[in-house]
TORNUMAR-48467 format. One record per residue (C-alpha): residue number from 0; chain; x, y, z; residue in one letter. Coordinates in nm, 4 decimals. Last residue first. Layout:
REM residues N
(NUM,A,(X,Y,Z),a)
...
END
This chain:
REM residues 458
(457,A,(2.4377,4.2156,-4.8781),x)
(456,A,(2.4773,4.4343,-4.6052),x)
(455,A,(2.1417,4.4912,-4.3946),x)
(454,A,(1.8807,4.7136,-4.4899),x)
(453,A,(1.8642,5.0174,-4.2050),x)
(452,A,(1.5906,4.9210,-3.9629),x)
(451,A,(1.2289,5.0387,-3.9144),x)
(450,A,(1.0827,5.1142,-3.5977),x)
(449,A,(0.7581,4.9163,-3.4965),x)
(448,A,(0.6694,5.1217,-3.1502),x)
(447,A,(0.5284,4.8457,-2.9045),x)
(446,A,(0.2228,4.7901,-2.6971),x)
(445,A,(0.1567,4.4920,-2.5048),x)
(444,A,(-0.2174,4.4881,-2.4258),x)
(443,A,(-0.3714,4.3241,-2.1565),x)
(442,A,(-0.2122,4.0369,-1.9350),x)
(441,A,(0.0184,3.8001,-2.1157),x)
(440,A,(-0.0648,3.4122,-2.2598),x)
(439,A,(0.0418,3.0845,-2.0681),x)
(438,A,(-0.1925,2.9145,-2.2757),x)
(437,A,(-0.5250,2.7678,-2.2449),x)
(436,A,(-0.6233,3.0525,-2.0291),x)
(435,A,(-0.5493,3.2161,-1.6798),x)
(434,A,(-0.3100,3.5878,-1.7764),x)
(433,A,(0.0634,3.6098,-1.7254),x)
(432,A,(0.2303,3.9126,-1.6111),x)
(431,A,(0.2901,4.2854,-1.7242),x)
(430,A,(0.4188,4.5601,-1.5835),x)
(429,A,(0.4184,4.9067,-1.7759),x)
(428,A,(0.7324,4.9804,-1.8997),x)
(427,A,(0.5514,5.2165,-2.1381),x)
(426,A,(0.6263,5.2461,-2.4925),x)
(425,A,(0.8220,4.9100,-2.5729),x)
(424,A,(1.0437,4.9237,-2.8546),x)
(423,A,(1.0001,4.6622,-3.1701),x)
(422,A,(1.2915,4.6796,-3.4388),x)
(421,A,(1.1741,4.6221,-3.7834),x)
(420,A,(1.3378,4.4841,-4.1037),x)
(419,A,(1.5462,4.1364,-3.9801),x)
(418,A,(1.3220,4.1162,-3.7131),x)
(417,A,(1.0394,4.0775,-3.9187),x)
(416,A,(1.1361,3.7925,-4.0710),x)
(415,A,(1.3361,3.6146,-3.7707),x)
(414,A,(1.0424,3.5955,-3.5424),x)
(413,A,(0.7977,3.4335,-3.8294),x)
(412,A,(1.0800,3.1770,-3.9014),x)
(411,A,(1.2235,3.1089,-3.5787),x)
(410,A,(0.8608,3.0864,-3.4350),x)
(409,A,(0.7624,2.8954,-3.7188),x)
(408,A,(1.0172,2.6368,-3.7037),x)
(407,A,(0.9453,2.5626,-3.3974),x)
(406,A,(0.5856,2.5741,-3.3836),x)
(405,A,(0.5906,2.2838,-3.7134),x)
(404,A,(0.8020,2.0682,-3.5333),x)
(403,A,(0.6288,2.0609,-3.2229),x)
(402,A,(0.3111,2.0017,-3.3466),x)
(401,A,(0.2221,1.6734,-3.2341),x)
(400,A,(0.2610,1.8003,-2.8904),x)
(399,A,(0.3767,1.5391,-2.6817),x)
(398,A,(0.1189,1.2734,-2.5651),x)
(397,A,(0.3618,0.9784,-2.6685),x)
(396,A,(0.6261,1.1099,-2.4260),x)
(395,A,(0.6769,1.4457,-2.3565),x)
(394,A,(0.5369,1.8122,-2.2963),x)
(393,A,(0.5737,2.0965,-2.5605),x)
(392,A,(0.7441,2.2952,-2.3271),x)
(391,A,(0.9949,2.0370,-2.1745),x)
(390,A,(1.2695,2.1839,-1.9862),x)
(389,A,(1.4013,2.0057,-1.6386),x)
(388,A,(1.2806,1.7267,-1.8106),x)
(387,A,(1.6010,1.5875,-1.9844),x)
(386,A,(1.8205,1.6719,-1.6871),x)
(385,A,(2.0239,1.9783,-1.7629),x)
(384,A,(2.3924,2.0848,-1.9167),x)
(383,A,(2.3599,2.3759,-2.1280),x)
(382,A,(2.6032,2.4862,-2.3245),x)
(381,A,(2.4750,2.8103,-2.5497),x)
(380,A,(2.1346,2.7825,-2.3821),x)
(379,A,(2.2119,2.9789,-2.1484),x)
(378,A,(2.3083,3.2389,-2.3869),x)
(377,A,(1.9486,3.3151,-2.4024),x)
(376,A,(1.9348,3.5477,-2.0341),x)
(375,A,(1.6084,3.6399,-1.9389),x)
(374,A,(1.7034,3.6734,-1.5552),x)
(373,A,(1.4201,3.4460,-1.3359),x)
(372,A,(1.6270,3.1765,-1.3312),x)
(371,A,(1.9505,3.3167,-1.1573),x)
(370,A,(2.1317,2.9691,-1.2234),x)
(369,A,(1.8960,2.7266,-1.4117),x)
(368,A,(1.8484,2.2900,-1.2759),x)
(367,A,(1.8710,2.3518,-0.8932),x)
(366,A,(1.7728,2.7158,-0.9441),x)
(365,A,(1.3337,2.5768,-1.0445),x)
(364,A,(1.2154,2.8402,-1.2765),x)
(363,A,(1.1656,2.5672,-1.5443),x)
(362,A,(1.0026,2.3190,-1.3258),x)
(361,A,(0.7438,2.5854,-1.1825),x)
(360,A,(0.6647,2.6925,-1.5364),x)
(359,A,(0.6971,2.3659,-1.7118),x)
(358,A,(0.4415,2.2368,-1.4085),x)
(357,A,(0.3148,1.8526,-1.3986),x)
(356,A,(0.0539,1.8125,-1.1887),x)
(355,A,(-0.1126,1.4875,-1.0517),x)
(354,A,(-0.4677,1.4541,-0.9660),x)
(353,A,(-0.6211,1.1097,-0.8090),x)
(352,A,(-0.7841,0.8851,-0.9500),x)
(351,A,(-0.5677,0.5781,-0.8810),x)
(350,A,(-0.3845,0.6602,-0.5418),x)
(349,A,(-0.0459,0.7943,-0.5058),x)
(348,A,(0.1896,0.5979,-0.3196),x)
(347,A,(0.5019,0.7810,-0.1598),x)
(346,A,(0.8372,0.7174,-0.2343),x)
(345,A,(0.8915,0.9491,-0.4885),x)
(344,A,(0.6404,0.8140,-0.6613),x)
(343,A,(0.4882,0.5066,-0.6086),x)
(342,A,(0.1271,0.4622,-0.8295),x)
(341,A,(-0.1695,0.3380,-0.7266),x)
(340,A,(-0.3954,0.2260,-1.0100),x)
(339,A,(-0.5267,0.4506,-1.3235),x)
(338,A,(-0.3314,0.6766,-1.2078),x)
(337,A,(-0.4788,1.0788,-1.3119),x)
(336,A,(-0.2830,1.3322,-1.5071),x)
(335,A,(-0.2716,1.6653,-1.5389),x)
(334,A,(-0.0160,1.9483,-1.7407),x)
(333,A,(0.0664,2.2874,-1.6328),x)
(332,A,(0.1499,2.6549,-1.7474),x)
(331,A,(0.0938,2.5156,-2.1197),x)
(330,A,(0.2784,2.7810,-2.3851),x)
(329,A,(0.6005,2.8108,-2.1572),x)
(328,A,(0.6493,3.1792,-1.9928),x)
(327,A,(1.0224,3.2089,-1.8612),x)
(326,A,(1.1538,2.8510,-2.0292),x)
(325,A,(0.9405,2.9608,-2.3704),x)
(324,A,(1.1210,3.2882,-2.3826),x)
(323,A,(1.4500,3.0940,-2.3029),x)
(322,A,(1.4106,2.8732,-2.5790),x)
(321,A,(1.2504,3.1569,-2.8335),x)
(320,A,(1.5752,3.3488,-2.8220),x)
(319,A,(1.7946,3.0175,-2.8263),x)
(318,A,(1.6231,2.9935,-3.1687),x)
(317,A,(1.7200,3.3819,-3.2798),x)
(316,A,(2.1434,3.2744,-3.1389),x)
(315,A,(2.0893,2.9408,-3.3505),x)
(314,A,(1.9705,3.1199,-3.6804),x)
(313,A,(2.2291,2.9012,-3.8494),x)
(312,A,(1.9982,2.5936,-3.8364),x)
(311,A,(1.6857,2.7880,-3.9806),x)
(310,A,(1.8395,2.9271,-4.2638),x)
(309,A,(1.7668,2.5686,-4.4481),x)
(308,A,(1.3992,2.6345,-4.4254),x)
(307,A,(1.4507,3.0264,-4.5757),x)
(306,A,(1.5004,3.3192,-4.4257),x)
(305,A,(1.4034,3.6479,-4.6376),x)
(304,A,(1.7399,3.7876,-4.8455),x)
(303,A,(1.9307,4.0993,-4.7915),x)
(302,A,(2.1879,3.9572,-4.5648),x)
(301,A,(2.0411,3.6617,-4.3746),x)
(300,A,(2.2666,3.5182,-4.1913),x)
(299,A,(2.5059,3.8041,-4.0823),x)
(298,A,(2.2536,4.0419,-4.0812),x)
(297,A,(1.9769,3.8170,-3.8780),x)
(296,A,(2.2783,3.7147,-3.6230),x)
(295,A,(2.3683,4.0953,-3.6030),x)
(294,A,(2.0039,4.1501,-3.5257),x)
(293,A,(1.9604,3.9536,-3.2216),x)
(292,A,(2.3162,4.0412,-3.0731),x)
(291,A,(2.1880,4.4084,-3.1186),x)
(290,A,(1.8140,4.2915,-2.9511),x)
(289,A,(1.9632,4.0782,-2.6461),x)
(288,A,(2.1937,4.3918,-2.5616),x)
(287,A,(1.8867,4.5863,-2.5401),x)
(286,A,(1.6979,4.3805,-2.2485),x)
(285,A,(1.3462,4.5098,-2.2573),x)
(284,A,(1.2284,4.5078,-2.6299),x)
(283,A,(1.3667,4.1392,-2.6332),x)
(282,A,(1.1880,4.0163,-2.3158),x)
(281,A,(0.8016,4.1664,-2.5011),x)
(280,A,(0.9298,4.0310,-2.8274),x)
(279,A,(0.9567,3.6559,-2.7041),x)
(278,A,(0.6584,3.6950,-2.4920),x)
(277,A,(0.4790,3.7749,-2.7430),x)
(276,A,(0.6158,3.4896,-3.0464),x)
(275,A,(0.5446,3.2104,-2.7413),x)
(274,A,(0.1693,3.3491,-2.6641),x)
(273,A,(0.1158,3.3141,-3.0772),x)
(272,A,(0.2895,3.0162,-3.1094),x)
(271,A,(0.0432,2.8861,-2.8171),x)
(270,A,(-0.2505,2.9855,-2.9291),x)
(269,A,(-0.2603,2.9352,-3.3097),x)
(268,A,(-0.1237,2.5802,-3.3726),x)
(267,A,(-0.2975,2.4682,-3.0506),x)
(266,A,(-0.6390,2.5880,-3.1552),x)
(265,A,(-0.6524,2.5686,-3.5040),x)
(264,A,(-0.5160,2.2335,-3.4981),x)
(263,A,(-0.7452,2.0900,-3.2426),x)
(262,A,(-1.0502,2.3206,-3.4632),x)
(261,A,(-0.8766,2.0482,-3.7821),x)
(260,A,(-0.9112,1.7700,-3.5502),x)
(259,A,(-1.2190,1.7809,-3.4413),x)
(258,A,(-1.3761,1.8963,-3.7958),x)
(257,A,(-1.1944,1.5647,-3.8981),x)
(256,A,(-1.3731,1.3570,-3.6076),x)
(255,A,(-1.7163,1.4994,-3.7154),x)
(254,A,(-1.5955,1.4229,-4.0800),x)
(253,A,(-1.5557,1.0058,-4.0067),x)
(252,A,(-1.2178,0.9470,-3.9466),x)
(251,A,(-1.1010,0.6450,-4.1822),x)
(250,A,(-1.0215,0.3220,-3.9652),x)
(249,A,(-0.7896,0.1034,-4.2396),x)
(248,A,(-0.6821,0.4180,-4.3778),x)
(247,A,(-0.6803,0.5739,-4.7198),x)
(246,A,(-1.0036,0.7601,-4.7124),x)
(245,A,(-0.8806,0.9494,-4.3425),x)
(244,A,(-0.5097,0.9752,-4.4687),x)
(243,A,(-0.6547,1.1685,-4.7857),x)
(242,A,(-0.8847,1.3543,-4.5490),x)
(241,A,(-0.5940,1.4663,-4.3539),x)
(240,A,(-0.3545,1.5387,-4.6656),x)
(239,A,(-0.6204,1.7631,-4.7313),x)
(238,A,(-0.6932,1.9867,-4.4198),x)
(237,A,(-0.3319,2.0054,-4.4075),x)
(236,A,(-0.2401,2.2050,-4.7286),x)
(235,A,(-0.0644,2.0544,-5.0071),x)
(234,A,(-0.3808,2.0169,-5.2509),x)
(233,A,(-0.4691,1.7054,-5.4297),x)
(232,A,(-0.8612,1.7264,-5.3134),x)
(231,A,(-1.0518,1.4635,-5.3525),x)
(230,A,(-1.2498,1.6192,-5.0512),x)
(229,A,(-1.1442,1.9238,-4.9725),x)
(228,A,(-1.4987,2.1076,-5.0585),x)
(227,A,(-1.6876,1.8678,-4.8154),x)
(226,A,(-1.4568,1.9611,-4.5758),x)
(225,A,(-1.4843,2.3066,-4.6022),x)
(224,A,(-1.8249,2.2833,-4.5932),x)
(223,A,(-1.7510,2.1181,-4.2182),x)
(222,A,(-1.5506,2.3529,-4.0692),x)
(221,A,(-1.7744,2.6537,-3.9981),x)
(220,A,(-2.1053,2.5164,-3.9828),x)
(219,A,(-1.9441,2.2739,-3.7650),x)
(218,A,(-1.7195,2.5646,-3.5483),x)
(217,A,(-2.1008,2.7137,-3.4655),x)
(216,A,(-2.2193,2.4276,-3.3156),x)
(215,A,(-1.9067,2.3436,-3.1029),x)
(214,A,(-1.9461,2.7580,-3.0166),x)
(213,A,(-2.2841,2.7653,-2.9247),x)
(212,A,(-2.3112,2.4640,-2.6729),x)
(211,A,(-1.9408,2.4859,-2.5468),x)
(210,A,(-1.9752,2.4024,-2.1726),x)
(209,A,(-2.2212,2.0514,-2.0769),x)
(208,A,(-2.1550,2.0378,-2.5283),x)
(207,A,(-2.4707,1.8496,-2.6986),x)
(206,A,(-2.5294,1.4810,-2.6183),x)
(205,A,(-2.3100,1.1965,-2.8089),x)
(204,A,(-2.2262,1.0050,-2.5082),x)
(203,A,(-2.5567,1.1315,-2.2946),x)
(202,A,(-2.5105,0.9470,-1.9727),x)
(201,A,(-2.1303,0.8458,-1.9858),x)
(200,A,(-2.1072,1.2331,-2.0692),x)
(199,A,(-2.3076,1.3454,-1.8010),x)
(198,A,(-2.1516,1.1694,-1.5858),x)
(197,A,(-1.8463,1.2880,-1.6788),x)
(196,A,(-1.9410,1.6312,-1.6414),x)
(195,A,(-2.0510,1.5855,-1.2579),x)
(194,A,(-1.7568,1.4703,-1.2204),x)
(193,A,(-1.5545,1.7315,-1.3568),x)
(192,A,(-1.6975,2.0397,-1.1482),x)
(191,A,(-1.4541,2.0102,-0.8438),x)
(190,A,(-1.1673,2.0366,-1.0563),x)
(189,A,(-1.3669,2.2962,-1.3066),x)
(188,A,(-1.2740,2.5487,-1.0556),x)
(187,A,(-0.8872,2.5233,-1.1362),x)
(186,A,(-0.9903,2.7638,-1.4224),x)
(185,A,(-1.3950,2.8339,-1.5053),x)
(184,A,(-1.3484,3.2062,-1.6119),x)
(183,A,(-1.0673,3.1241,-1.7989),x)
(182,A,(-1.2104,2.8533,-2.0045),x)
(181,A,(-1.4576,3.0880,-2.0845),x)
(180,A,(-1.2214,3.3245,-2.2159),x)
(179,A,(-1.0512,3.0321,-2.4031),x)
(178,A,(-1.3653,2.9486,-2.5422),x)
(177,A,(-1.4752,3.2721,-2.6849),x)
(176,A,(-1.1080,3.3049,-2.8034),x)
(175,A,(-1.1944,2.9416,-3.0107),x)
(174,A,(-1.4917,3.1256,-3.1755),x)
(173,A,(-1.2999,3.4288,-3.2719),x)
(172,A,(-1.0150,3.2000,-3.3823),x)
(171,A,(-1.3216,2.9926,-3.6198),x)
(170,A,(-1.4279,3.3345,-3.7909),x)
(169,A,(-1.0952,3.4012,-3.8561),x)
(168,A,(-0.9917,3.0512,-4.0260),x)
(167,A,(-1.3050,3.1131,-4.2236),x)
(166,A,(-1.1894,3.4484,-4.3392),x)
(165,A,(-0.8395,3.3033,-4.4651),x)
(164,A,(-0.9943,3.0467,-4.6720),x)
(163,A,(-0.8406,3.0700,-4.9883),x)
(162,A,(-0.5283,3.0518,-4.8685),x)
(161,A,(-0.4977,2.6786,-4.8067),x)
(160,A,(-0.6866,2.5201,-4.5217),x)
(159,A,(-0.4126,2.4046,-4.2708),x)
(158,A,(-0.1026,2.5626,-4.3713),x)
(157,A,(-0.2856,2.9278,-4.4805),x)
(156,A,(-0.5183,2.9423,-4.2116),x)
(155,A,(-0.1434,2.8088,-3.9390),x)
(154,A,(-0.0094,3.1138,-4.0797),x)
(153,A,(-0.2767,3.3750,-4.0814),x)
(152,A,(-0.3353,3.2711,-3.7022),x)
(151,A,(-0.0197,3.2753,-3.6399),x)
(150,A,(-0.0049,3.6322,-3.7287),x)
(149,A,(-0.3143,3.7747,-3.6618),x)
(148,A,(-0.2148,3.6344,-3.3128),x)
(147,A,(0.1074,3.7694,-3.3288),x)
(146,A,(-0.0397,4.1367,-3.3945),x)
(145,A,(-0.2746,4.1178,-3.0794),x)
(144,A,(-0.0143,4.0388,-2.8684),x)
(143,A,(0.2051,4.3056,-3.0006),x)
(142,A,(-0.0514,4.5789,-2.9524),x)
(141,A,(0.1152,4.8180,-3.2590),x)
(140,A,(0.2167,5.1702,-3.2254),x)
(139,A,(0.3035,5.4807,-3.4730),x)
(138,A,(0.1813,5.2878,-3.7979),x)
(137,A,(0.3869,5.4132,-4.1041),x)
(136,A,(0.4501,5.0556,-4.2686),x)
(135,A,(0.3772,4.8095,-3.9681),x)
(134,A,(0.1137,4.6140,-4.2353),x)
(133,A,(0.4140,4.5574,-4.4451),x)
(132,A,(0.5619,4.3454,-4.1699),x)
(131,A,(0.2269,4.1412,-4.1571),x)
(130,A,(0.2891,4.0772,-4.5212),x)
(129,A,(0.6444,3.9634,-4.4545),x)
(128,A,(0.5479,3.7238,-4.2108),x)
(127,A,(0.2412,3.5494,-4.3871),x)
(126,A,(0.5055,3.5746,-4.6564),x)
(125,A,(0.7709,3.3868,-4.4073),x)
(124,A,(0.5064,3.1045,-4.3162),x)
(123,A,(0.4260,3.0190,-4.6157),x)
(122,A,(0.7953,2.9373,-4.7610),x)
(121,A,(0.8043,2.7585,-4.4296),x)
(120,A,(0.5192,2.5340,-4.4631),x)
(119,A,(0.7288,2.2707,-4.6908),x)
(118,A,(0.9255,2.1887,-4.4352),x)
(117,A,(0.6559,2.0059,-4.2708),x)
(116,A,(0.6146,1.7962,-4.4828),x)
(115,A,(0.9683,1.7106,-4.5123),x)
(114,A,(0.9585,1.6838,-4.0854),x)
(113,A,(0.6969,1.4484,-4.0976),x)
(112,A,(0.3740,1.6156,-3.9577),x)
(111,A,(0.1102,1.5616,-4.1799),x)
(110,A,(0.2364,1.1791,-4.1977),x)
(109,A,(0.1804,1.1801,-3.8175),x)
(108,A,(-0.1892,1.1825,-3.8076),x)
(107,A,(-0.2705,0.8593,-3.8536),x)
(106,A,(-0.0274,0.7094,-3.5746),x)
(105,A,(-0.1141,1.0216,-3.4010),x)
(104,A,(-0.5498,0.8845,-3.3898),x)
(103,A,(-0.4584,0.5110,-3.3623),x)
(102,A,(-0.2045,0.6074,-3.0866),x)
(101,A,(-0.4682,0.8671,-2.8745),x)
(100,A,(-0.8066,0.5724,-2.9216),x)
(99,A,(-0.6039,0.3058,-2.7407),x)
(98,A,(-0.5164,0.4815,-2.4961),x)
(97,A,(-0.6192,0.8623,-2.4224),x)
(96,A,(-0.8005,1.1397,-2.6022),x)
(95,A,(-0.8026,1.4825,-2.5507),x)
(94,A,(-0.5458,1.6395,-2.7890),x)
(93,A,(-0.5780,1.3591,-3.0785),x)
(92,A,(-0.9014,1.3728,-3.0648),x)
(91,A,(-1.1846,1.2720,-2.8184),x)
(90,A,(-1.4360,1.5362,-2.9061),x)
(89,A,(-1.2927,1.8829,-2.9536),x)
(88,A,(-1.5690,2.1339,-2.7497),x)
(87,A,(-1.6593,1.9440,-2.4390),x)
(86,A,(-1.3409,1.7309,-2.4639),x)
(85,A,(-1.1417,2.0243,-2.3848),x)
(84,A,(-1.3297,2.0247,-2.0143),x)
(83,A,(-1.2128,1.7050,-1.9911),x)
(82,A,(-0.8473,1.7347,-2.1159),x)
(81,A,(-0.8273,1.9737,-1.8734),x)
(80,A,(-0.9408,1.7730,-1.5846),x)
(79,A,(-0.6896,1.4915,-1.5731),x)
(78,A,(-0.5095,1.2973,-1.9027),x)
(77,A,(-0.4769,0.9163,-1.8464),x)
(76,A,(-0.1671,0.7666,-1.6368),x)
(75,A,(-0.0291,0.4209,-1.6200),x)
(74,A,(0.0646,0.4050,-1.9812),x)
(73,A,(0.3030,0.6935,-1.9191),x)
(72,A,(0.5556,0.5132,-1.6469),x)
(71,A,(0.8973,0.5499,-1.8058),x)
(70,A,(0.7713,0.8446,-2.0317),x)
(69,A,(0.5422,1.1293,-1.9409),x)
(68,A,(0.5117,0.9783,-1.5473),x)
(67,A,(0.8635,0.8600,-1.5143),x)
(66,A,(0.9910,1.1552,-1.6756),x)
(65,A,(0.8304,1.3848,-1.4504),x)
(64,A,(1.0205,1.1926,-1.1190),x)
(63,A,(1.3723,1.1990,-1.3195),x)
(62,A,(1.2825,1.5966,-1.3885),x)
(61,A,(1.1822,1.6625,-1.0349),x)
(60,A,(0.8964,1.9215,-0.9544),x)
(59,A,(0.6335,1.7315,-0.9279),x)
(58,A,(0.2577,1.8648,-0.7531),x)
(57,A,(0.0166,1.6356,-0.6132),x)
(56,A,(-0.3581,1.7490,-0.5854),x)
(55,A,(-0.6169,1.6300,-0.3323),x)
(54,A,(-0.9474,1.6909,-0.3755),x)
(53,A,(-1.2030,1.7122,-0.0730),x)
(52,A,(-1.2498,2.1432,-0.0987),x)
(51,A,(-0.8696,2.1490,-0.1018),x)
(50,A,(-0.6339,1.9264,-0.0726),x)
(49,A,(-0.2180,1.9520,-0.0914),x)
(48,A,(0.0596,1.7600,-0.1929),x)
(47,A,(0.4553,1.8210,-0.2689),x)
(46,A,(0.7019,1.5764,-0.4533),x)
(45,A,(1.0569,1.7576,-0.5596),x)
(44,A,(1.0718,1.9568,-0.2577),x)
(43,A,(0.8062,2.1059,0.0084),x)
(42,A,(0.9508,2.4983,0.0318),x)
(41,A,(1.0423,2.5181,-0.3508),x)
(40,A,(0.7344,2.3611,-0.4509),x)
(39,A,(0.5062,2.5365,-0.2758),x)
(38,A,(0.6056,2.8516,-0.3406),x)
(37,A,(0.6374,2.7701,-0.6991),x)
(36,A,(0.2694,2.6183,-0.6910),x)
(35,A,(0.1155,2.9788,-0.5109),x)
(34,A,(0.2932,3.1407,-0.6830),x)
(33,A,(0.1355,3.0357,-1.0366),x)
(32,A,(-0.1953,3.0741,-0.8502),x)
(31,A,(-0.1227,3.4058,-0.8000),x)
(30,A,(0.0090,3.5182,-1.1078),x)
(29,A,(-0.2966,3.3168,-1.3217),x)
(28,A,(-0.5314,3.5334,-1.0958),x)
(27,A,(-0.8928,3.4837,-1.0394),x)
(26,A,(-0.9001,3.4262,-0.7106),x)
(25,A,(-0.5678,3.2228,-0.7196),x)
(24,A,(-0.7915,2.9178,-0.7056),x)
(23,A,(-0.4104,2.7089,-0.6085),x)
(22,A,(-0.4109,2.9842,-0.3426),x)
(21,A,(-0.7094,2.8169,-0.1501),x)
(20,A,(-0.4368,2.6050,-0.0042),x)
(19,A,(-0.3270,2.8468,0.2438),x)
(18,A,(-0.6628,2.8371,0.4140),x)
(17,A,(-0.5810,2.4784,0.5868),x)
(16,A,(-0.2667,2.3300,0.4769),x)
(15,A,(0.0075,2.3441,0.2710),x)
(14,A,(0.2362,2.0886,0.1496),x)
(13,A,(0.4346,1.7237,0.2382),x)
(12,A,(0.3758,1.4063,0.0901),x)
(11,A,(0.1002,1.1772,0.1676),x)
(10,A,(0.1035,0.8771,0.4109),x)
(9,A,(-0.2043,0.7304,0.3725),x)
(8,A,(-0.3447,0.6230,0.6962),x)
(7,A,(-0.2943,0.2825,0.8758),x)
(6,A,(-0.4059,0.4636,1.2090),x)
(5,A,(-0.0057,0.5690,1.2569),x)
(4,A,(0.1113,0.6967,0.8870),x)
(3,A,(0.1726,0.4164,0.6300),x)
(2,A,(0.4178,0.4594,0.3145),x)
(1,A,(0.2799,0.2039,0.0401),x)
(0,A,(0.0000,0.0000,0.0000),x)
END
């Protein structure tokens, strides 16, 4: 049974207790609540626990111990609450899903995201770029949050339904901001909501959205003409090579799993690049001698020409850029999972059921693994030496972003166009810290003066 307390209780590991706990809510702050897990981290050690209102949450904070659960261990976890509220709007797909149904579904969607495939996005990806630079052209200030998002969202439109359908990717991002503003609202709340949603869902399998009535409605009328029209279809974009895989394969998706998929890729491919690309250019425009280092990589490499796929290599000062940007503020702030059976870790047993979180953020700030690691500091990067999961933004195992590939090399990409013409100062050093969401995204506005740069030697 594990470590035993007098009584035969449970031992658990050490945390908080009484009103203290209530700071996982954060009352409505992402900052708070984001304290709240560092604090208690660094004062309980690698394996901490807590409960509040009758849950009880475990937090890790040890690469070897968050290896064993993504990796070592992985098939004796399932996803925890967020994946359930998810569900609500995506179906089981690739992002919500567990085993079996989560390695049919990547198994068929991996061809889409083969790195030669994927190369072939970037020429996309740098006019999507370079048309948003031209956009800058005599504009006094820009909200650089808002601008990334137009961005990635005009990026991942282009990859995923061709360019001919730039206004319905648009309509779909205003529906998916809906939900992440909802999603917000609800937060570490919908802990003590989830069962009553999986009832409902054993109940009603196929039943309309407990959450996202309106907008899982509205993202079919959206999505699935566009289907219909992509069908046969020899084009290059996703959205085709997923219903060739889905007509070639021994278990086809049917379309309602397809428009799943395709919102999934809407949603992670524009969210998170987009809070990644902000956060990037919010630490640049505040530590100068990051920018000139910046931009003498982008002259040297890049001369008078746009980057390029085989650029992206020698952009390796621009990439450690986005590394540390991502270690400060990763895209996911946490991830869940659940034991299907008790579990020891860290040399305590963990029950099946109950919640487990995984933190980049708290990991990634964690001194044991970064030296001063909240200083925005790239060259970091230049040597590091640090367990495997002491860093891992995109997650790991076989639930790790699909995507991976194709963020990457549009961050570099996307980051590296329009730094190589425009140079992004911050009006007001007003402060600015993370907001609740899907993604680790900034509070309010971020706005920046666009300057224009002297060409670069050819």
């Amino acid at each position: 049974m594990g470590p035993m307390g007098s009584g035969d209780e449970v031992k658990y590991p050490p945390g908080p207790r009484g009103l203290e706990t209530f700071g996982f809510l954060g009352r409505g702050s992402a900052a708070r609540a984001l304290a709240f897990l560092e604090q208690t981290a660094r004062r309980f050690g690698p394996i901490s626990s807590f409960s509040i209102l009758g849950r009880r949450v475990f937090l890790i904070d040890d690469p070897a111990l968050i290896e064993d659960v993504l990796v070592t261990r992985q098939h004796q976890f399932v996803r925890d609450t967020g994946a359930t509220l998810l569900r609500e709007l995506l179906g089981d797909g690739l992002l919500t899903s567990d085993e079996p149904r989560h390695r049919e579904r990547r198994r068929l969607l991996q061809p889409a995201f083969h790195r030669e495939q994927v190369a072939t996005y970037a020429a996309s990806m740098v006019a999507e770029s370079e048309r948003m630079g031209r956009d800058w052209e005599g504009r006094d200030t820009i909200d650089i949050r808002t601008e990334m998002r137009k961005l990635t969202l005009s990026i991942v439109g282009t990859c995923l339904f061709g360019a001919d359908f730039r206004e319905s990717t648009e309509q779909i991002a205003a529906v998916l901001r809906r939900v992440v503003r909802r999603i917000a609202l609800l937060g570490p709340a919908f802990l003590f909501l989830e069962p009553a949603a999986l009832l409902y869902r054993r109940l009603f399998p196929r039943g309309p959205s407990l959450v996202f009535r309106a907008e899982r409605a509205e993202l079919e009328r959206i999505i699935k003409p566009i289907v219909q029209q992509r069908r046969g279809s020899n084009m290059a974009d996703l959205l085709s090579i997923l219903l060739r895989l889905r007509d070639d394969s021994d278990a086809p998706l049917t379309d309602e799993e397809v428009c799943n998929e395709a919102a999934t890729l809407v949603l992670a491919g524009n969210e998170t690049t987009a809070a990644a690309l902000t956060w990037a250019w919010f630490l640049i425009s505040h530590h100068p001698d990051v920018e000139q280092r910046f931009h003498a990589e982008l002259d040297m490499v890049l001369g008078g020409h746009c980057p390029g796929f085989e650029d992206i290599p020698k952009l390796r000062y621009t990439s450690m850029i986005l590394q540390e940007a991502m270690r400060l503020y990763p895209p996911a702030l946490a991830f869940g999972r659940r034991p299907i059976e008790p579990v020891e870790l860290g040399g305590y047993t963990i029950p099946a059921g109950m919640s487990i979180l995984l933190s980049p953020y708290v990991t990634h700030r964690n001194q044991r693994w970064f030296k001063d690691p909240e200083v925005f500091d790239p060259t970091r990067w230049e040597n590091a030496s640090i367990p495997k999961f002491a860093y891992f933004p995109f997650g790991g195992g076989a639930k790790m972003c699909i995507g991976e590939p194709f963020a990457r090399m549009e961050a570099v990409l996307a980051i590296a166009t329009l730094g190589k013409v425009w140079s992004l100062h911050a009006v007001a050093q007003s402060t600015v810290g993370p907001a609740p969401g899907i993604t680790l995204r900034p509070t309010g506005n971020i706005d920046m003066r666009p300057i224009k740069r002297a060409p670069a030697p050819r």
